[in-house]
C-alpha positions as CSV (number, residue, x, y, z in Angstrom):
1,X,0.0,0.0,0.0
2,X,1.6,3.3,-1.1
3,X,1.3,7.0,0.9
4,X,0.5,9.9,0.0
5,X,2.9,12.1,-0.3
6,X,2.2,15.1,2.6
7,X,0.8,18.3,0.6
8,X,3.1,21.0,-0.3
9,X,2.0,23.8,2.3
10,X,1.4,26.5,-0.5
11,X,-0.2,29.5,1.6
12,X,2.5,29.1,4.0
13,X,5.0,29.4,1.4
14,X,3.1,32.5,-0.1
15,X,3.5,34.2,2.9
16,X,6.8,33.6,3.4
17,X,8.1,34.6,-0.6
18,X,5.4,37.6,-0.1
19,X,6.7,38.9,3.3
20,X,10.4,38.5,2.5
21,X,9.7,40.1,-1.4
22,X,7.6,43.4,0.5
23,X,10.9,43.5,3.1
24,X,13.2,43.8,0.5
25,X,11.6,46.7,-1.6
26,X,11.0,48.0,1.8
27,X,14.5,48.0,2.5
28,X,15.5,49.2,-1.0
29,X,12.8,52.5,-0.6
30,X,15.0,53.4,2.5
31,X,17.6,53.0,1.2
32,X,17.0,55.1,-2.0
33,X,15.3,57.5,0.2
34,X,18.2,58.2,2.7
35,X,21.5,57.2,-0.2
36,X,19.4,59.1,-3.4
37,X,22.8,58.9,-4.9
38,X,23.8,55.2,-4.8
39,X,23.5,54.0,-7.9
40,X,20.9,50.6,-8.0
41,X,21.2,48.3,-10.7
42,X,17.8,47.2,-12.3
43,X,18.4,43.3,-11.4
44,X,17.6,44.1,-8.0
45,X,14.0,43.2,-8.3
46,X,15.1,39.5,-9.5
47,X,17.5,39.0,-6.8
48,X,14.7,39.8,-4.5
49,X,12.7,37.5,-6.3
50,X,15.2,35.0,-5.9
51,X,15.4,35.2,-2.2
52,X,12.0,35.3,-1.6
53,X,11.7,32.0,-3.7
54,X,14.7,30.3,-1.5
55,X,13.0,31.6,1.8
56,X,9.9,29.9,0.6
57,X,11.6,26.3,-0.5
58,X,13.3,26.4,2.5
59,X,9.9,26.6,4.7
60,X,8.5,23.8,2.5
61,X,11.6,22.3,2.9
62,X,11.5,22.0,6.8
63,X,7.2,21.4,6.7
64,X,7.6,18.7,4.3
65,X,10.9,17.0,5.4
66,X,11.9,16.5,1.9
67,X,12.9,18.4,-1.7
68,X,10.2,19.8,-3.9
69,X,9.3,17.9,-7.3
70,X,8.9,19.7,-10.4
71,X,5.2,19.7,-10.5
72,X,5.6,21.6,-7.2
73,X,8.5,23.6,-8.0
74,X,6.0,24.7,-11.1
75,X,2.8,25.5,-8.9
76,X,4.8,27.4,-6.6
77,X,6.5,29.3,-9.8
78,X,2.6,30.5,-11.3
79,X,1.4,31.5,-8.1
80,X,4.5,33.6,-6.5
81,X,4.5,35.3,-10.0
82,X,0.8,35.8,-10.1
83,X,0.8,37.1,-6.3
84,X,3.7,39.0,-7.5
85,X,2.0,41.0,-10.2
86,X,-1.0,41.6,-8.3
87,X,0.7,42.8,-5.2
88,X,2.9,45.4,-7.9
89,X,-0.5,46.7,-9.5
90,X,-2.0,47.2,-6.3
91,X,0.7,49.0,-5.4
92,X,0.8,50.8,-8.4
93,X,-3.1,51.5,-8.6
94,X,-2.2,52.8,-5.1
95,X,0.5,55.5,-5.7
96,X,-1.6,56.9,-8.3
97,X,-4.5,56.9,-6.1
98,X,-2.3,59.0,-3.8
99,X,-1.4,61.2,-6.2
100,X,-5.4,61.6,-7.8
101,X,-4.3,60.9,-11.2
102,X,-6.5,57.9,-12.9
103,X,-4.5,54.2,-13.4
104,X,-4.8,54.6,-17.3
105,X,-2.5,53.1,-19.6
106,X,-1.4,56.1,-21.1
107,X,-0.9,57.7,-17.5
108,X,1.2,54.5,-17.0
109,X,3.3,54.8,-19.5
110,X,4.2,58.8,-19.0
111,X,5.2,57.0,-15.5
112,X,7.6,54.9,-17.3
113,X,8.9,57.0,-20.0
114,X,8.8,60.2,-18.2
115,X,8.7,61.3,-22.0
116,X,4.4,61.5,-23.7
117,X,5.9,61.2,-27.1
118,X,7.2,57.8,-26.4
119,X,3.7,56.2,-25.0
120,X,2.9,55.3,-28.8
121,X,6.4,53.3,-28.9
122,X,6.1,52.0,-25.8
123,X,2.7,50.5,-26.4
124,X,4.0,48.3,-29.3
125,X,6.1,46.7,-27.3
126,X,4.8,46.8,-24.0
127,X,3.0,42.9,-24.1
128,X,6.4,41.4,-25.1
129,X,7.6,43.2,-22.1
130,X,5.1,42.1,-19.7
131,X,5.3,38.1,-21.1
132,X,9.4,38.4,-20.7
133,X,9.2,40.2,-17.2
134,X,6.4,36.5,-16.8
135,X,8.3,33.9,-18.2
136,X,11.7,35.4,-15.8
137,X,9.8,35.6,-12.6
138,X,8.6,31.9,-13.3
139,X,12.4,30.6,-14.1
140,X,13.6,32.6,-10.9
141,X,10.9,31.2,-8.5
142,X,10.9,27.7,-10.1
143,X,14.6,27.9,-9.7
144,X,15.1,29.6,-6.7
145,X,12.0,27.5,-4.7
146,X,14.3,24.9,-5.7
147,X,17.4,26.4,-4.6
148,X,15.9,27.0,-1.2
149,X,14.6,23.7,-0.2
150,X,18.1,21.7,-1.4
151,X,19.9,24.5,0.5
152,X,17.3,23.8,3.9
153,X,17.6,20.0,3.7
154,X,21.5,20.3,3.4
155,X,21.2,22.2,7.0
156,X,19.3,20.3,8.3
157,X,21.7,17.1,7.7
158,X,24.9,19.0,8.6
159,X,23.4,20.0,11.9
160,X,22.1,16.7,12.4
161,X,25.8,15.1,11.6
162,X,27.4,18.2,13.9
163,X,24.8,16.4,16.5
164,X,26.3,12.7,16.7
């Protein structure tokens, strides 16, 4: 007679990529609010990403007692990136709001740009934008969920050998 596998605790996981991806921009508003001159390379959103998505394997790691599968890796992947672009258009949708100018595409764009004359470029290209920035945040949280729980389990059976 064969087990079931335990379930992969997803909203736990969530949490976890959510709260350490929110501390990390968090920590990178400070510090372009008291350091306005030091310079921040764009990739800093993906190494956040990345992170988060260890933090995250590592909690399912330690729940689960075991590594994550791909079909796991994969769920984890679609949801982190779907929370991830909901929590960046409510934040978005937010700063506007603060501001009392309308979430419009166009108003979005000027955002962007910081130049009007380039929304009608922009546009063209903005889908192929949006599916790259996707398909990237899927790899990094596939990867890094990955990543995370190999790293976890590794600790836990060097601590575990330190302890005989």
């Amino acid at each position: 007679m064969a087990f079931a596998e335990a379930p992969m605790p997803m909203v736990k996981m969530l949490l976890v990529f959510l709260a350490t991806l929110i501390a990390g921009n968090v920590l990178l508003i400070l510090v372009q609010i008291y350091l306005p001159d030091l310079p921040m390379p764009g990739s800093v959103g993906i190494v956040f990403a990345m992170i988060a998505s260890m933090s995250a394997g590592g909690t399912a790691a330690t729940a689960l007692g075991r590594g994550l599968v791909a079909r796991e890796k994969l769920t984890f992947a679609a949801a982190a990136t779907a929370a991830s672009l909901v929590l960046t258009l409510a934040f978005v949708w937010g700063l506007f709001a603060w501001n009392g100018v309308p979430l419009t595409m166009e108003n979005l764009l000027v955002a962007l740009t910081d130049d009007a004359a380039a929304t009608a470029e922009v546009t063209a290209v903005l889908p192929w934008i949006v599916l790259f920035a996707i398909v990237v945040s899927l790899l990094v949280c596939y990867f890094g969920v990955g990543f995370g729980a190999k790293n976890q389990l590794r600790a836990v059976a060097r601590k575990a050998a330190k302890g005989k």
